[in-house]
DODRENLUM-817668 format. One line per 3 residues: number of its first residue (from 1); for each residue x, y, z of N, C-alpha, C. Coordinates in steps of 0.1 Angstrom, whole numbers, plus 5000, padded with zeros to 4 digits. Layout:
// residues N
NUM = X:Y:Z:X:Y:Z:X:Y:Z; ... $
***
This chain:
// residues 307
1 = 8147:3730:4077:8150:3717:4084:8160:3709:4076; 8169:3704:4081:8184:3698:4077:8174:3677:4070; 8176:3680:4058:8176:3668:4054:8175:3654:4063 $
4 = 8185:3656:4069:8189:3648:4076:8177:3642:4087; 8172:3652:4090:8165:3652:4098:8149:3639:4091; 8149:3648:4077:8139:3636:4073:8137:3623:4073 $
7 = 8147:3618:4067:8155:3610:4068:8155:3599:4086; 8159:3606:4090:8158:3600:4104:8145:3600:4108; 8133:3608:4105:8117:3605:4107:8114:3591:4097 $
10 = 8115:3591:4088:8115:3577:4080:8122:3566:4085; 8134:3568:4092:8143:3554:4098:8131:3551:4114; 8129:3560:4116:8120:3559:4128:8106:3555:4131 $
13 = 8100:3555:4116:8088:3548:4114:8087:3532:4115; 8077:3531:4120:8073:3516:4121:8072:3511:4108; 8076:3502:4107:8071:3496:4094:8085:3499:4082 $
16 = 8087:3510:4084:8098:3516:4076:8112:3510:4081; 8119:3501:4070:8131:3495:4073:8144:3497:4063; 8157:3492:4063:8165:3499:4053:8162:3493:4042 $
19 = 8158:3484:4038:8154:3480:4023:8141:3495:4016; 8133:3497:4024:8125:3505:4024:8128:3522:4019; 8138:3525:4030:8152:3534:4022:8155:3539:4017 $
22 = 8158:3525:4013:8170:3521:4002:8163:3527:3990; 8151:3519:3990:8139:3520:3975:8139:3535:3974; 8136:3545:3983:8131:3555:3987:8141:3569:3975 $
25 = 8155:3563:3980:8163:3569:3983:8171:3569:3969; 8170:3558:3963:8174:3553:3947:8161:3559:3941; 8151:3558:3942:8140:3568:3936:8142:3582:3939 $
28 = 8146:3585:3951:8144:3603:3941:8157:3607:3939; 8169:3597:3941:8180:3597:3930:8175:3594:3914; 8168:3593:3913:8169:3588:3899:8159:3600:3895 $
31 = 8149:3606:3900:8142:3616:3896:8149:3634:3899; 8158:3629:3905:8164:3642:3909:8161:3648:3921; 8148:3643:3931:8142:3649:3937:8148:3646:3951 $
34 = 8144:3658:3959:8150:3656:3977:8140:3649:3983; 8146:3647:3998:8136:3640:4001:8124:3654:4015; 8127:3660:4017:8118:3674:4014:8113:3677:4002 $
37 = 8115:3676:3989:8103:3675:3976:8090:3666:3984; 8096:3654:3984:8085:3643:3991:8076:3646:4002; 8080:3651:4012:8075:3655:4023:8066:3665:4015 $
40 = 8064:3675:4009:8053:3683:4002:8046:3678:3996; 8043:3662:3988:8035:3654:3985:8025:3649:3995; 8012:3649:3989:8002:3642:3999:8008:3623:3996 $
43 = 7994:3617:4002:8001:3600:4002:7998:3599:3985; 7985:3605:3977:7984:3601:3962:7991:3605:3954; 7998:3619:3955:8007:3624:3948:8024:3613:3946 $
46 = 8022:3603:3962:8037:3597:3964:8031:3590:3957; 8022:3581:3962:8017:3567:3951:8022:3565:3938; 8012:3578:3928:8011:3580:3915:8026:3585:3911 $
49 = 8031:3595:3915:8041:3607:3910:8056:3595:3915; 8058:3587:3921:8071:3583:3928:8070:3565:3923; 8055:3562:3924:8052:3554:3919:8057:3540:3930 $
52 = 8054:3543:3941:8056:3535:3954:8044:3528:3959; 8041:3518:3963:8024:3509:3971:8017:3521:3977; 8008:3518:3975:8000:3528:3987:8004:3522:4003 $
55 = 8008:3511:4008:8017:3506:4021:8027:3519:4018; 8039:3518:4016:8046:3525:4015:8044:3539:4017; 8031:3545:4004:8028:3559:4003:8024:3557:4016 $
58 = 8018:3552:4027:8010:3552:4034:8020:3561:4052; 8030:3549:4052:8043:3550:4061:8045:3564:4061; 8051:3565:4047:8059:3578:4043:8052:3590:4051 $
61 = 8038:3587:4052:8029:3601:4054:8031:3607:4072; 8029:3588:4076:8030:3585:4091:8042:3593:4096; 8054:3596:4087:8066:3600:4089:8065:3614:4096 $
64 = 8057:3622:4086:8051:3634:4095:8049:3640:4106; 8048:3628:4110:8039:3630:4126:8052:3633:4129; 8065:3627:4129:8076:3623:4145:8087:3635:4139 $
67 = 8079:3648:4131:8091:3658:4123:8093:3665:4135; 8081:3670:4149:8085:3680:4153:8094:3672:4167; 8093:3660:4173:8103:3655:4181:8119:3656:4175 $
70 = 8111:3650:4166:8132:3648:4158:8138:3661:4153; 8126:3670:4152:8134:3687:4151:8139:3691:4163; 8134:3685:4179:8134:3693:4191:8152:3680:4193 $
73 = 8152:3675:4189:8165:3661:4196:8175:3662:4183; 8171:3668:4171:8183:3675:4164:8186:3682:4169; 8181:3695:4172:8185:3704:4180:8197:3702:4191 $
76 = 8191:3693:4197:8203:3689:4208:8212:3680:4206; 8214:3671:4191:8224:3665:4187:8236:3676:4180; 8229:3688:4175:8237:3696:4170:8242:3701:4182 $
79 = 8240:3710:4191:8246:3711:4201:8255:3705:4209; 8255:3692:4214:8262:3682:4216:8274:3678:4205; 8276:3684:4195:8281:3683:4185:8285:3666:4179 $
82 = 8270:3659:4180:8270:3646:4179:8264:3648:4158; 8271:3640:4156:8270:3642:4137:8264:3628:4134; 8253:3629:4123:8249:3618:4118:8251:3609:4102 $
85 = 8255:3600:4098:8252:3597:4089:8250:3583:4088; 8238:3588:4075:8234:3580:4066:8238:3570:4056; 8233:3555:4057:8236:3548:4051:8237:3547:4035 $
88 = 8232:3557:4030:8240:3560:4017:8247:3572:4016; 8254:3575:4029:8260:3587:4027:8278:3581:4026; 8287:3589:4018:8304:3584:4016:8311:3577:4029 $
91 = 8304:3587:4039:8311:3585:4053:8309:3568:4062; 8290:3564:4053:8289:3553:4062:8301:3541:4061; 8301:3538:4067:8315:3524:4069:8308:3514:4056 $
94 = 8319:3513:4051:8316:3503:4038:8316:3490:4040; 8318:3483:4049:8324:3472:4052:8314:3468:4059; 8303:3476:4068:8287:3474:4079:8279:3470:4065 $
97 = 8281:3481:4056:8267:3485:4049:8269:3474:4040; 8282:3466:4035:8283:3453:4023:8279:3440:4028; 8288:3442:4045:8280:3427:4056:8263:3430:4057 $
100 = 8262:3438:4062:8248:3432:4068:8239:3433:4056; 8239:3443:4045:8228:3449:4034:8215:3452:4043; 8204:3447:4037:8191:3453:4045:8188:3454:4057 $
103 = 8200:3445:4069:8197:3444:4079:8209:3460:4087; 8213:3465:4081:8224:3473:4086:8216:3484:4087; 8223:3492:4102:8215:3503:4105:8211:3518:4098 $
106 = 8200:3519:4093:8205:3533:4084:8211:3544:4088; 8210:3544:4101:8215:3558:4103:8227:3556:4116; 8237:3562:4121:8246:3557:4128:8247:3576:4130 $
109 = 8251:3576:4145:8250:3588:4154:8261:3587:4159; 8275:3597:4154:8284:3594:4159:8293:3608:4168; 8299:3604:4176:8306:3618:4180:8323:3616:4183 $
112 = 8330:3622:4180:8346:3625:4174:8348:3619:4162; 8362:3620:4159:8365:3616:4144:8360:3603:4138; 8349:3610:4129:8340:3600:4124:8344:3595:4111 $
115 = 8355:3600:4106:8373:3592:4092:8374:3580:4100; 8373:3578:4112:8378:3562:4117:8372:3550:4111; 8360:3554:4108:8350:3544:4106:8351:3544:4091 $
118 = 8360:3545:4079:8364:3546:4071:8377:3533:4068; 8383:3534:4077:8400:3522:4083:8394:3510:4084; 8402:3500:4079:8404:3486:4080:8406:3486:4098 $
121 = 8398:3482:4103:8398:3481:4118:8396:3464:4124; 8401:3463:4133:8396:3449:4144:8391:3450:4154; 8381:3443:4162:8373:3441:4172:8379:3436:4182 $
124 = 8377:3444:4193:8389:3433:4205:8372:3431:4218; 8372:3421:4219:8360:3421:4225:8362:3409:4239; 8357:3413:4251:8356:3404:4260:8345:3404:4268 $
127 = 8342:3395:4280:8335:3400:4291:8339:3412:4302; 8325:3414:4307:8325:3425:4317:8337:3422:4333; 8329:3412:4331:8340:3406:4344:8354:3398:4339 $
130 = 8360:3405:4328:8373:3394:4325:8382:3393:4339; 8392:3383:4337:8397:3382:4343:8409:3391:4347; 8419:3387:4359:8429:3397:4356:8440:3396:4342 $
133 = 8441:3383:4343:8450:3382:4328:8445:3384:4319; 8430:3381:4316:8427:3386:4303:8423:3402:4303; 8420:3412:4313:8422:3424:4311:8439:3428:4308 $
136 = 8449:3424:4311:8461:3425:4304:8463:3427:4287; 8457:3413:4287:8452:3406:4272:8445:3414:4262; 8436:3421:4269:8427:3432:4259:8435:3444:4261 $
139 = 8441:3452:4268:8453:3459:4268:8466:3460:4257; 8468:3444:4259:8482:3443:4251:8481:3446:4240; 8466:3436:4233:8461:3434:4224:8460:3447:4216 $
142 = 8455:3455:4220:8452:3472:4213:8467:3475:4211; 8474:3477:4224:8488:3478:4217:8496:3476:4206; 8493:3460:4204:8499:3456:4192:8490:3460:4180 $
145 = 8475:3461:4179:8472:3470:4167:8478:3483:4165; 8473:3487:4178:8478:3504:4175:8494:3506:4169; 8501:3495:4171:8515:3498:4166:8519:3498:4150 $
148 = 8506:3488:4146:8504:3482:4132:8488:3495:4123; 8490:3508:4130:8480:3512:4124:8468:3507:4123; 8459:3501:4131:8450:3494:4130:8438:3502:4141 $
151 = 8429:3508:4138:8418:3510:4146:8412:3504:4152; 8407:3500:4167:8405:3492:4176:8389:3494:4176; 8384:3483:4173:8368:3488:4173:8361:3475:4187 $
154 = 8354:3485:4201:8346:3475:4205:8336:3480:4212; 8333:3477:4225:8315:3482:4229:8325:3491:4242; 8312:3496:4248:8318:3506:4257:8314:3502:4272 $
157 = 8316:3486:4276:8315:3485:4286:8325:3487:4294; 8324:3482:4310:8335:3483:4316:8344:3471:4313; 8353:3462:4322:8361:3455:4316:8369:3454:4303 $
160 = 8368:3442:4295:8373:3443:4287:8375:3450:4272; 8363:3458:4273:8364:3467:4264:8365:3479:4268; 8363:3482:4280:8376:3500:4283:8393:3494:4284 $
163 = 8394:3486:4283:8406:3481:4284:8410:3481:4270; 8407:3476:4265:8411:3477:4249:8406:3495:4242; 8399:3503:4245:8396:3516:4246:8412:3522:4249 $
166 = 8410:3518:4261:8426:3527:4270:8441:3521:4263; 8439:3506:4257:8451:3502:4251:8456:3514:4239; 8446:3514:4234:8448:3522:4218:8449:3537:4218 $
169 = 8443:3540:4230:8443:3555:4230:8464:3559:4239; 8464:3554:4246:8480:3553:4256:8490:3554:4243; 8487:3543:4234:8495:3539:4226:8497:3543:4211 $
172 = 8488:3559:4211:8488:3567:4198:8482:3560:4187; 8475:3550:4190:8463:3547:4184:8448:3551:4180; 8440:3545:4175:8428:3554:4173:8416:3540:4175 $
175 = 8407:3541:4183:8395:3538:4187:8384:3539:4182; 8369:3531:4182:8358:3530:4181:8354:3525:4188; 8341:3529:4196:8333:3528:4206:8319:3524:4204 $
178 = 8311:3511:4201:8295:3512:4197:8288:3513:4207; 8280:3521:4210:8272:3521:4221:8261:3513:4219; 8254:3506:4233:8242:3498:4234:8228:3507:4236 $
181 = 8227:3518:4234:8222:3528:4239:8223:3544:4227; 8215:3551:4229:8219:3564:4222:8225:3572:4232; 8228:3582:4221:8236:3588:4225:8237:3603:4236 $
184 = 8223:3604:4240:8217:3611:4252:8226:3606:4259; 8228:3589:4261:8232:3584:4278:8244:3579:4275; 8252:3588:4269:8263:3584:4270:8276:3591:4280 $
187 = 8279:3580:4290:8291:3587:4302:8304:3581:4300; 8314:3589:4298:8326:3586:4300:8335:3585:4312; 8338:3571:4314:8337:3570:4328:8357:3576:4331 $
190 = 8360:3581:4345:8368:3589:4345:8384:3581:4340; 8384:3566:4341:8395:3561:4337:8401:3566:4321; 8390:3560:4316:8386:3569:4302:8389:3583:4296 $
193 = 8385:3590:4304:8380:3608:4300:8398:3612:4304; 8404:3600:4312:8417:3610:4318:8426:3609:4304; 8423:3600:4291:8430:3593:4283:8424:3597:4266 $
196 = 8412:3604:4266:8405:3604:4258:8408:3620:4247; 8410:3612:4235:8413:3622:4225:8405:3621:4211; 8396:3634:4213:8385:3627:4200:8389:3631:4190 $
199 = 8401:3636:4187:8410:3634:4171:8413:3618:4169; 8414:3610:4180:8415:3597:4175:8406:3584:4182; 8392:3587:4183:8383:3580:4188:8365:3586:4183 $
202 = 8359:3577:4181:8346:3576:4177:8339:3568:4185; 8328:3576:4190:8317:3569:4199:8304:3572:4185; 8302:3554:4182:8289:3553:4175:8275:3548:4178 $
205 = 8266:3548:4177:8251:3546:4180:8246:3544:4170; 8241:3534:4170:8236:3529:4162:8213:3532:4162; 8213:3535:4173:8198:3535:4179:8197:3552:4181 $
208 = 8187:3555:4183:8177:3566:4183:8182:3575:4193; 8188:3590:4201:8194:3592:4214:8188:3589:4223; 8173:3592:4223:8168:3591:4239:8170:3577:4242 $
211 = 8174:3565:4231:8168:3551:4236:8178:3544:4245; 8174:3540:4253:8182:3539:4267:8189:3522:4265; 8194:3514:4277:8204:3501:4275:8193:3494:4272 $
214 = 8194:3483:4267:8187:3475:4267:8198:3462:4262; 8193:3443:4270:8202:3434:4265:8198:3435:4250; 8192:3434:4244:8189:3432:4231:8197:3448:4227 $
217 = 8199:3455:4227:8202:3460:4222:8221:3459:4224; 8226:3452:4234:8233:3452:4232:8240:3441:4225; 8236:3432:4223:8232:3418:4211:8236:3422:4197 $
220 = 8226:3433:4193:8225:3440:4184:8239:3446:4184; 8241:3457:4189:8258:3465:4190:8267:3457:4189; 8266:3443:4196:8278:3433:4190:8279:3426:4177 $
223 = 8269:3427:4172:8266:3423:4157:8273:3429:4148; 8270:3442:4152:8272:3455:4141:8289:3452:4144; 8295:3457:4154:8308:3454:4158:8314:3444:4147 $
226 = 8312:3430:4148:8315:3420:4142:8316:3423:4125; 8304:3428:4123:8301:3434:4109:8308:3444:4105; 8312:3452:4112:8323:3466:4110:8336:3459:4106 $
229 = 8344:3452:4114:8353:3445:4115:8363:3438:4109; 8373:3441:4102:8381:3428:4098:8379:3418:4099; 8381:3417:4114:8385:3411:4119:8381:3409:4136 $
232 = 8376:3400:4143:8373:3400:4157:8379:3392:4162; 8384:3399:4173:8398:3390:4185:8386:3392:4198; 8380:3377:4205:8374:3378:4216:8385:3370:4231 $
235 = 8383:3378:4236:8396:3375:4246:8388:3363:4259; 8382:3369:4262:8374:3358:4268:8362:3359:4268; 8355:3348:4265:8341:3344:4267:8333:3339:4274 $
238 = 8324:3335:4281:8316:3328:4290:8310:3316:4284; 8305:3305:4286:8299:3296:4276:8284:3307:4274; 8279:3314:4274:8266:3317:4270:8265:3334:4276 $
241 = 8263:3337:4265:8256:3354:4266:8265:3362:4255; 8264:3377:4258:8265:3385:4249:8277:3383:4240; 8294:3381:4243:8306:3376:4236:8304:3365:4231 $
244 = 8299:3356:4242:8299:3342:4230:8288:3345:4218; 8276:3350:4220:8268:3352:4209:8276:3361:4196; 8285:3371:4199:8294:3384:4194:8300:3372:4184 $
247 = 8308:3355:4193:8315:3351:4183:8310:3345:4170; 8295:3343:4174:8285:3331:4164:8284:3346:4154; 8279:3360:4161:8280:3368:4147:8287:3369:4139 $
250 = 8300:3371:4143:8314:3371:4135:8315:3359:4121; 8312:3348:4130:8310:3335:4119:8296:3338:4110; 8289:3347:4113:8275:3346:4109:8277:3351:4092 $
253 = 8288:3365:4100:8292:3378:4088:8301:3374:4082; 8310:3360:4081:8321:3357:4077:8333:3366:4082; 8336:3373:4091:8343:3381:4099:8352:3370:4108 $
256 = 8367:3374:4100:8377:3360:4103:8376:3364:4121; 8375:3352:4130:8371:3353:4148:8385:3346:4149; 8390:3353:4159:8404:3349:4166:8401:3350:4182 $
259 = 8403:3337:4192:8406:3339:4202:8411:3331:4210; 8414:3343:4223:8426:3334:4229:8425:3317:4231; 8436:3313:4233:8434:3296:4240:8446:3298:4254 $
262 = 8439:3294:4263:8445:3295:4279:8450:3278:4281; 8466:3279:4288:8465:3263:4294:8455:3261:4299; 8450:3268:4312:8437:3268:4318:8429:3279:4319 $
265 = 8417:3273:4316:8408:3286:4309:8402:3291:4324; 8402:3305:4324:8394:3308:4337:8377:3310:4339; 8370:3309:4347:8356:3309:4348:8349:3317:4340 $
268 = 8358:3330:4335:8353:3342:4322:8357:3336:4308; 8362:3326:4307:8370:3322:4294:8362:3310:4289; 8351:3304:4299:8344:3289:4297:8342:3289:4280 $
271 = 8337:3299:4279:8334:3300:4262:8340:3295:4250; 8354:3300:4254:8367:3301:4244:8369:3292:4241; 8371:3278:4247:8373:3262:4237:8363:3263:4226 $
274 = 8347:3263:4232:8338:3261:4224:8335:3268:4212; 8341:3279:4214:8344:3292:4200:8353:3285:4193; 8363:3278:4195:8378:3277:4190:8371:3260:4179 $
277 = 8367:3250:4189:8363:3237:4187:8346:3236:4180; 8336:3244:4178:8328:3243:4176:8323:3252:4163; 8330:3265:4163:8326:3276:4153:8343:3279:4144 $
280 = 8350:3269:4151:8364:3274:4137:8372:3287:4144; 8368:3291:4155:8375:3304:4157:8390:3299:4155; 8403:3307:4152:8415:3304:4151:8416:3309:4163 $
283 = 8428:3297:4172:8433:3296:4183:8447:3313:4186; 8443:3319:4196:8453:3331:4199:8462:3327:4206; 8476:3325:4212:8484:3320:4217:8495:3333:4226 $
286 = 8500:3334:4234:8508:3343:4238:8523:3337:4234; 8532:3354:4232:8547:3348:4230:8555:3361:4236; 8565:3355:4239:8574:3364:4250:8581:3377:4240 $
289 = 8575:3389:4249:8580:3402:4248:8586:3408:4260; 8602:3407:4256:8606:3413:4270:8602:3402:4284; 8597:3406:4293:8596:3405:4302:8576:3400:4302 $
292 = 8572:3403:4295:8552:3401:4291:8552:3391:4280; 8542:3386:4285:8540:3373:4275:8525:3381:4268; 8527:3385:4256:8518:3392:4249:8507:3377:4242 $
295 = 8502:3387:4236:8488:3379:4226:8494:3382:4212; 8497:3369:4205:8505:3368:4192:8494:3371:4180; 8493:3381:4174:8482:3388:4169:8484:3387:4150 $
298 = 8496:3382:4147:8502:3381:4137:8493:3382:4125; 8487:3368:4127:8476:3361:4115:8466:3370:4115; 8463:3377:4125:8447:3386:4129:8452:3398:4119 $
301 = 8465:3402:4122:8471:3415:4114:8473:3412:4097; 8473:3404:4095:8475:3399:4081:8459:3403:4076; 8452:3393:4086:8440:3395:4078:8432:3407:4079 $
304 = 8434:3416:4080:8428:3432:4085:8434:3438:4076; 8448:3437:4071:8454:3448:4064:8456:3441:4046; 8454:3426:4045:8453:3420:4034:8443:3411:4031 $
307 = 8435:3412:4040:8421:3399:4035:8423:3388:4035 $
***
């Protein structure tokens, strides 16, 4: 049975969190020992021999139980050729695991080029129902990253985040995708699939495969987002729900937040003053290219590629 797999029965216990781990995981680094050695220990042998609470030894044991599910749904991550890593593994994104620390997900479930998640990236994030100009906006926007080498990281709804998806991928760019959901339920919808190259796109999951949408969990995926991030450019917001909350994360994680400002804001944009006037976001402004009045991305690009 692939390590990995252990590992994921421990992130899946109750009680068991990434501080928990963390401890776990610096211990039988320091003893030399796998984490299959451990699994061959009863709970007294962890106690005494690893020198962990009996709480703890206790968890660890509970972990047991969820080996033969997560051997039957490895199975079909390996097949799906969906790859996992672990938060102390080289691959996890350094930039999640320094923002969040104990609160950052240990395990992340990802499928295509999983080196993305490695790049100084920005967030381009909007509502589902943007407008027509601001689906432009999230468009343009990926554009001008992708021109500047910049990985486009956002959620995988419809609107404004397949729009910024489709910006970066058109424009020989490279993508990241968090899903609200594992990765069992994951559909690529056909705008998408006609445009989609997983030499330069990652779809990540943060959650368990079979676990299905949930609002909280999409709350959560925009956290992590924000936390991944440079940098987050929210194009339009609503005064209340998942983006506007996306922008209070960004400020939460110190993740510099850039968004648009409209002469007049549209009914999907209510948000945006209050982001701009209330949490510091820096104001985004459009400037004439050609014949398109783009999203002037300048300062966003500064701070993604120089801090």
């Amino acid at each position: 049975m692939s390590q990995h797999k252990y590992w994921i029965a421990l992130a899946s216990t109750k009680g068991i969190g990434t501080a928990s781990l963390t401890q776990v995981h610096h211990r039988l680094s320091e003893l030399q020992l796998t984490v299959t050695d451990m699994f061959d220990l009863d709970g007294k042998e962890i106690q005494h021999e690893l020198g962990f609470t009996e709480k703890l030894s206790d968890l660890l044991i509970q972990a047991r139980k969820l080996l033969p599910k997560i051997d039957e749904d490895y199975t079909r991550l390996i097949e799906a050729g969906i790859d996992t890593i672990l938060l102390f593994d080289d691959l996890y994104p350094h930039r999640l695991a320094d923002t969040m620390k104990n609160t950052a997900p240990p395990v992340l479930y990802t499928y295509g080029e999983k080196s993305i998640l490695q790049k100084k990236s920005a967030a381009v994030l909007g509502y589902r129902d943007v407008s027509d100009r601001g689906e432009m906006i999230s468009f343009l926007a990926s554009r001008e990253l992708s021109r500047h080498g910049i990985p486009v990281a956002s959620g995988f709804s419809r609107g404004a985040g397949h729009l910024a998806h489709r910006g970066a991928l058109e424009h020989g760019g490279s993508s990241i995708a968090v899903l609200p959901h594992g990765m069992f339920h994951l559909n690529v919808p056909e705008a998408l699939a006609e445009v989609m190259d997983l030499t330069r796109f990652c779809f990540v999951s943060p959650f368990y495969p079979v676990e299905e949408y949930s609002v909280y969990n999409s709350y959560s995926r925009n956290s992590i987002i924000c936390a991944m991030a440079m940098a987050v450019y929210i194009v339009e917001a609503p005064e209340e729900g998942g983006i506007f909350e996306a922008g209070k994360s960004a400020v939460h994680h110190k993740t510099p937040l850039f968004v648009t400002e409209y002469a007049e804001y549209p009914e999907s944009a209510r948000g945006n003053p209050l982001l701009i006037k209330d949490y510091g976001a820096i104001p985004v402004r459009g400037r004439k290219e050609q014949d398109l009045l783009v999203p002037n991305l300048d300062a966003l690009i500064g701070k993604v590629k120089w801090g």
